[in-house]
N, C-alpha and C positions, 0 to 999 in steps of 0.2 A: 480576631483569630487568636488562638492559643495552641501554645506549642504542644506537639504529638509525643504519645508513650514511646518509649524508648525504643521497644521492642514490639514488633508486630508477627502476626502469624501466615500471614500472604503477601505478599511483596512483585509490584510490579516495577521492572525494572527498564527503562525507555533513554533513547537519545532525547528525549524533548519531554516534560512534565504534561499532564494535563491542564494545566492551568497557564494564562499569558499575563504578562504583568502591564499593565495598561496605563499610561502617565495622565491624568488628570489636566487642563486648562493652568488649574495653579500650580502646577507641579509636585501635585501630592501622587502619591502610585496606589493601585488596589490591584487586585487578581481576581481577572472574569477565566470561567472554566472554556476549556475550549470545547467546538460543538464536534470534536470527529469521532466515528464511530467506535472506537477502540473505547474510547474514556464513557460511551454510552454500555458500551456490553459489559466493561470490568467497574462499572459504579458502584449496581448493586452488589455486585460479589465482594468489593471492599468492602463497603460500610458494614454487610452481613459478617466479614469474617477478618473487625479489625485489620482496615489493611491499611498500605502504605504503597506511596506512587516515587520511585526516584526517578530523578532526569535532570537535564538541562534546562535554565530558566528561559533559554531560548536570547540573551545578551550577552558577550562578552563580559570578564570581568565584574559580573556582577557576585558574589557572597553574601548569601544570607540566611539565616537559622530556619530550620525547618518549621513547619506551619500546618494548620488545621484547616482544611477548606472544604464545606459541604461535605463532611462526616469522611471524611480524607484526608490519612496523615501524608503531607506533602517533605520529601527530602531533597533539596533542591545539590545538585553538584557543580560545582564553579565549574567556567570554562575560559581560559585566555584568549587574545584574541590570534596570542602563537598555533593555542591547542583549535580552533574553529577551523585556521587555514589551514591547520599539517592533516590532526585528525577528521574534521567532518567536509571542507570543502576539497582536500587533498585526497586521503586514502578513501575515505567513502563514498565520496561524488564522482574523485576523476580518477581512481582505480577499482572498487570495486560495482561502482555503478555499472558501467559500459562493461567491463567485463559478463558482469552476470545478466545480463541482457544481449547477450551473443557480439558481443564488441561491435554495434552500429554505431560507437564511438571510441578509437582507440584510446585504449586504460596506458593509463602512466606509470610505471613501474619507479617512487624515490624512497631509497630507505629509512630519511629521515621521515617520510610520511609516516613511515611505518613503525618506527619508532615512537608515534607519539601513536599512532591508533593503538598499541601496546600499554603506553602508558596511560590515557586515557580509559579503555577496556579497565586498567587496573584499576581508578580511581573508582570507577562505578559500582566494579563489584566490591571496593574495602567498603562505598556506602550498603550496598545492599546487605553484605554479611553484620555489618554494625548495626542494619536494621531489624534482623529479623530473629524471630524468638526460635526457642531450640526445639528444630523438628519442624520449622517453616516453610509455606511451600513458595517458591519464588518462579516469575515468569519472564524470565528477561525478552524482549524485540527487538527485530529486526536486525538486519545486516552490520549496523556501527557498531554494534558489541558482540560479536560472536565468539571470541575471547572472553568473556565474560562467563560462560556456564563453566568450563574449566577452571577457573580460577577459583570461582565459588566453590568447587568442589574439594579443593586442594585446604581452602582452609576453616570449611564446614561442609564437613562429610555428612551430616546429621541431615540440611537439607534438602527438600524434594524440588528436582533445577527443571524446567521447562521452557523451551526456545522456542518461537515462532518467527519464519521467514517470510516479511510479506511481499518481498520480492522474489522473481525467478530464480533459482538455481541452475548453472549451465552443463550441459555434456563435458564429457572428462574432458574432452579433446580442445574444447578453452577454457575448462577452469586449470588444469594444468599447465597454464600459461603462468599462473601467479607464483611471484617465487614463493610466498610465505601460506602455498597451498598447503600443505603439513598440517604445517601448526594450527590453522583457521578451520581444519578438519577435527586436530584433536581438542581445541576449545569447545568446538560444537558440541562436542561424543561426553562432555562434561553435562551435559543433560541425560535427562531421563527420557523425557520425552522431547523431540523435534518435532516442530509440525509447518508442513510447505501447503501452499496454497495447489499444487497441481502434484497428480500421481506422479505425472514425466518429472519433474524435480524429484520431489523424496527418490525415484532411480537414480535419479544422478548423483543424488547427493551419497545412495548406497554405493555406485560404482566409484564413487572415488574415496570412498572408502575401503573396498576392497584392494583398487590398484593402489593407495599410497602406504597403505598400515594393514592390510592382509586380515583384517576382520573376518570371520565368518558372519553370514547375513542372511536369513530366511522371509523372506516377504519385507515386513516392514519391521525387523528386529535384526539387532547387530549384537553379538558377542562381543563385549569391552572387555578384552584383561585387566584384573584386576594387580601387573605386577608393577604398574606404575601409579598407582592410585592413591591415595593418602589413608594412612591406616584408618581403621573407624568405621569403613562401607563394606555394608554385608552382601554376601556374593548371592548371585541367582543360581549358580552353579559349577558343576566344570564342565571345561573345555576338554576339546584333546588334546593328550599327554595328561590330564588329572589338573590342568593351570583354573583356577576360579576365574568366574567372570561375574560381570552384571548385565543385565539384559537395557538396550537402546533400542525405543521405539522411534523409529522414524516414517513418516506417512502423511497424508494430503488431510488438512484440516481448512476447506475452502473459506475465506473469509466474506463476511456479509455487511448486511445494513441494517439501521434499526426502520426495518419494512412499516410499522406502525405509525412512527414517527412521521417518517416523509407521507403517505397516506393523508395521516390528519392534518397535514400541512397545506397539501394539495384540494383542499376541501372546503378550506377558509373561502371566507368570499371572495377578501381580498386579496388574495392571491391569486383568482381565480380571475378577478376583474384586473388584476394586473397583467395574466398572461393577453385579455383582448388587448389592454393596452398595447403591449409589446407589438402584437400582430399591426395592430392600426399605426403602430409608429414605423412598420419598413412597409408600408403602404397597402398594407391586406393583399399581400402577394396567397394567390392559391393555397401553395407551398410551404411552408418554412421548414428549412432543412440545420440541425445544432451538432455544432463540435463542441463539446469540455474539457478542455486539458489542462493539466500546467505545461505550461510551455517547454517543453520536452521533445529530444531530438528520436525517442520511444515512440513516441506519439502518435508519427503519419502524421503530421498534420499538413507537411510538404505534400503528401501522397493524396488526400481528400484535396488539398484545393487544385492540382494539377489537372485531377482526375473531373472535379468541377466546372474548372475554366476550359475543360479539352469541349464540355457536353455542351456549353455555351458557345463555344468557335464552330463547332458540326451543325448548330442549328438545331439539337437536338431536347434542347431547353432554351425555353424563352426567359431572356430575364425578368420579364414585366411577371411571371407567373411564379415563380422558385427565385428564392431566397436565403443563399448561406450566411446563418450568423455564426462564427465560430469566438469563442469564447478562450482566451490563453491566460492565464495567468502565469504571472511571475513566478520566474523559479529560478535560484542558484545564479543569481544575475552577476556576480562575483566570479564565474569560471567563465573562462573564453567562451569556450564551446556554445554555452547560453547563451552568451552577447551576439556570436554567430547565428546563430538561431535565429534570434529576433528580428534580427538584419533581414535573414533571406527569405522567412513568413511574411515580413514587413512588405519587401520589395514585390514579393507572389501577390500581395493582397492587392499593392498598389498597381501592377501591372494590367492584373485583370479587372479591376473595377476601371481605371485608365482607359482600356480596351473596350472594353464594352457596358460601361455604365450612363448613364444619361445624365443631366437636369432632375433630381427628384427624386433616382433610385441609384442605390450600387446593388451590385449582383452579390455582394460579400459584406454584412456587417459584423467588423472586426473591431476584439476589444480586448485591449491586454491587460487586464484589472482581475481585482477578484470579488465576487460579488458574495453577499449575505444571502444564507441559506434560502430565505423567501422569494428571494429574484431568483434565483437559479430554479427553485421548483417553478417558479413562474415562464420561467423560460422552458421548462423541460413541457410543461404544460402547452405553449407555446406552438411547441414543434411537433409537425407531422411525422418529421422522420429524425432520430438519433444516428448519427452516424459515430462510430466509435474504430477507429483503424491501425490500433498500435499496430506497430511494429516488434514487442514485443512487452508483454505485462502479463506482472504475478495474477492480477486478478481484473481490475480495473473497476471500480464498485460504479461509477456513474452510468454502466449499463445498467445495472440493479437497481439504480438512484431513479431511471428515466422508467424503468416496468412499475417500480411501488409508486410513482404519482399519476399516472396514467385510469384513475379511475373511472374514465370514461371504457373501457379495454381498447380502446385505440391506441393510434401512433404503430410506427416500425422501426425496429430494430437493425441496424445494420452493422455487423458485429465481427470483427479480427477473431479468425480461427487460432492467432499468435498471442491472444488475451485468455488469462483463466477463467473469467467469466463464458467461454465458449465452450465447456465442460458441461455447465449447466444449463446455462441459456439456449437450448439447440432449437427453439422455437423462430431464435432469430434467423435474419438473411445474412450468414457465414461469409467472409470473404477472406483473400490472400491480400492484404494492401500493397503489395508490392506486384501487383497484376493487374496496370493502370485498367485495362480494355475490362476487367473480369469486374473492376470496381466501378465504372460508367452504368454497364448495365446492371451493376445489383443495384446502383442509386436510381437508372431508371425506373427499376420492377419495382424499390422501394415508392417512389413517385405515382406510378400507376396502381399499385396494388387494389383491388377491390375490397371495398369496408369490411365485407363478411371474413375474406379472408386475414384482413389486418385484427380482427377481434376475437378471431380461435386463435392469433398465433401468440397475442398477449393476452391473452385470459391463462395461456401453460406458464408464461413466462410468468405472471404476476404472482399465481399457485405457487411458482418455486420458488422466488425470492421470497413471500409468506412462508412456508413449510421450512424455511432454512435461513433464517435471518440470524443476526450479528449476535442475539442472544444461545443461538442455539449452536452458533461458529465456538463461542467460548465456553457454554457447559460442556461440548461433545471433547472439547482440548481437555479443561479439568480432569472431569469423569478420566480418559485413560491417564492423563499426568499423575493423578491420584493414585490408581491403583498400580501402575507400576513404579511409583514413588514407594507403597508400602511393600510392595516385594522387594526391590532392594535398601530400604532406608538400613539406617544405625539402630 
């Protein structure tokens, strides 16, 4: 690896690097790329356009010089193991998580939290601004750095700032719960362009702009005065009274999958011979029914195995026939709330298989791990039916994940009306997860559906996640970041 130019002309800016640092048997380290979708869409746009990835190396305490990986200048930003707990397990997990997810888990309100999310934000964006050349266009993500497009702006006016939220945005009436709603407003409005994965978000995220800072806001564009701005940014216009402004675009840029990928993944042999495996190893039940989550209190995962254990105590599933495997993976096992979690999924799993499993089968194979891409598509492959029942989520890609391997047009869908992926996916069977009786019989219908009917309703599905994949989520952001980058730039 050899160290990157100084300066680049696109700069993506992330809580977490693309890349993970992986310790060796002898305790030598390298860096393998990570496979998630974000680092698949903005690959080729870096390499094409000189770019640079900052973020966290994803360890505490770790420092070390920036690096070249796979035609990727990498800018790595230390993280204490202070700054991990205040800013990323504190304010972002256990205040602005559950918040922006309609408080299904109450947000913590500590100001030293928030102090360091402050300082933190700051540290990102001096990297980002140190990185990037004059007139650069920079993409900062997600919720931990929202802080961050303000900043940048304050001390390079010259660049073009773009934010993407891949989580939900909430109605005024609980995002006005936070005290340091303000400020996490006017950080935002430091972009040019915002992009939210649902229309309902970018409203929300206009009306609380309007109720905290009196913006004017036409569709998806916001009047920013320019009287607290840093000199150097040229105005789109005036306001009323004759005050300059710049134009904020804010608006639903749904995020996707690399469709192709998972496809030819799903095609291999052996992945394909691995999904009969699976089947023949929970005893060739009829059925198999899959949950994929991280283990997440968003999830429903309480609500699907309730709603499963209810269809097996009515008689109205046999368990020699159907087969829940649900799949949890670790998440934020550091915060109470998770450790709760696990406990009472644990205890539901244990109950009902308890109840009603035999010698030779459980009703539920449950598995808190996380597996490599090829097993998952094997497993999605697998399954008859997807069930996916947040409780509430920005987009939830592993509906999309389960329609692009699906190359048979089979399988069904059963898909949270409270997930952004139900915007696009309307082919699936829609549910309220919080409607145990409403969610029994859509796993029923999903159970019985007739083939003809299960392969017109994934053949629209499969069409849209094609026609709107992960690469075409990140040119349609560019494209507008870009041109309203050059209407207001310096």
């Amino acid at each position: 690896m050899t160290a990157p130019a100084e300066r680049h002309t696109f700069v993506v800016v992330s809580n977490r690097l693309p890349v993970d640092r992986v310790i060796e048997p002898d305790g030598s380290a390298r860096w393998q790329h990570s496979p998630g979708g974000l680092v698949t869409a903005l690959e080729p746009v870096m390499q094409r356009m000189d770019g640079a990835w900052v973020g966290w190396a994803g360890q505490p305490d770790l420092d070390i010089e920036p690096f070249e990986s796979d035609g990727i200048s990498i800018v790595p930003v230390p993280l204490s193991r202070e700054d991990v707990r205040l800013y990323y397990e504190g304010f972002s997990n256990d205040t602005l998580w559950p918040l922006y997810h309609d408080v299904i888990a109450h947000p913590q309100y500590h100001r030293e939290w928030w102090d360091a999310y402050v300082r933190v934000n700051r540290r990102f964006a001096d990297a980002a601004a140190a990185t990037s050349e004059q007139g650069a266009t920079v993409w900062v993500q997600d919720y931990q750095l929202q802080l961050v497009p303000k900043m940048l702006r304050e001390t390079r006016p010259d660049l073009t700032i773009g934010f993407f939220n891949h989580i939900p945005f909430p109605p005024y009436g609980i995002y006005s719960q936070l005290p340091w709603r303000t400020q996490i407003i006017e950080g935002l409005l430091g972009a040019d362009v915002i992009g939210f994965q649902r229309l309902a978000d970018a409203n929300n995220f206009s009306r609380a702009v309007r109720r905290l800072k009196g913006f004017p806001t036409r569709g998806s564009t916001i009047d920013v005065p320019l009287v607290d701005e840093s000199p150097g940014v040229r105005a789109h216009g005036p306001i009323a009274g004759g005050k300059p402004f710049r134009t904020v675009i804010a608006r639903q840029f749904p995020i996707s999958i690399d469709a192709l990928g998972f496809e030819e993944l799903a095609r291999r042999p052996d992945i394909q011979a691995r999904a009969k495996e699976i089947r023949e190893e929970l005893g060739n039940p009829k059925k198999v029914i899959l949950g994929v989550d991280r283990l997440d209190y968003t999830k429903g995962i309480g609500h699907r195995l309730k709603a499963f254990g209810e269809l097996i105590a009515d008689g109205r599933v046999e368990v020699e026939d159907v087969t829940l495997v649900q799949v949890a993976s670790p998440s934020r096992e550091r915060v109470e709330a998770y450790r709760q979690l696990r406990d009472e999924i644990e205890l539901m799993v244990g109950r009902i298989n308890g109840d009603y499993g035999h010698i030779g089968h459980a009703p539920i194979s449950y598995h808190h791990t996380s597996y490599p891409r090829e097993e998952m598509i094997a497993l999605y492959l697998a399954a008859d039916v997807m069930l996916v029942t947040a409780l509430r989520d920005g987009m939830n890609l592993v509906a999309k994940e389960y329609a692009a391997t699906r190359i048979d047009d089979d399988g069904v869908l059963v898909l949270s009306e409270f997930a952004g992926a139900s915007d696009e996916l309307k082919r699936a069977l829609l549910i309220n997860p919080h409607d145990i009786d409403g969610l029994k019989q859509t796993i029923l219908r999903a159970i019985q559906m007739p083939r003809a009917e299960r392969r017109t309703r994934m053949r629209s599905m499969r069409k849209r996640v094609f026609d709107h994949d992960v690469s075409k989520w990140s040119s349609d952001f560019l494209e507008v970041l870009m041109a309203n980058g050059r209407k207001g730039g310096s």
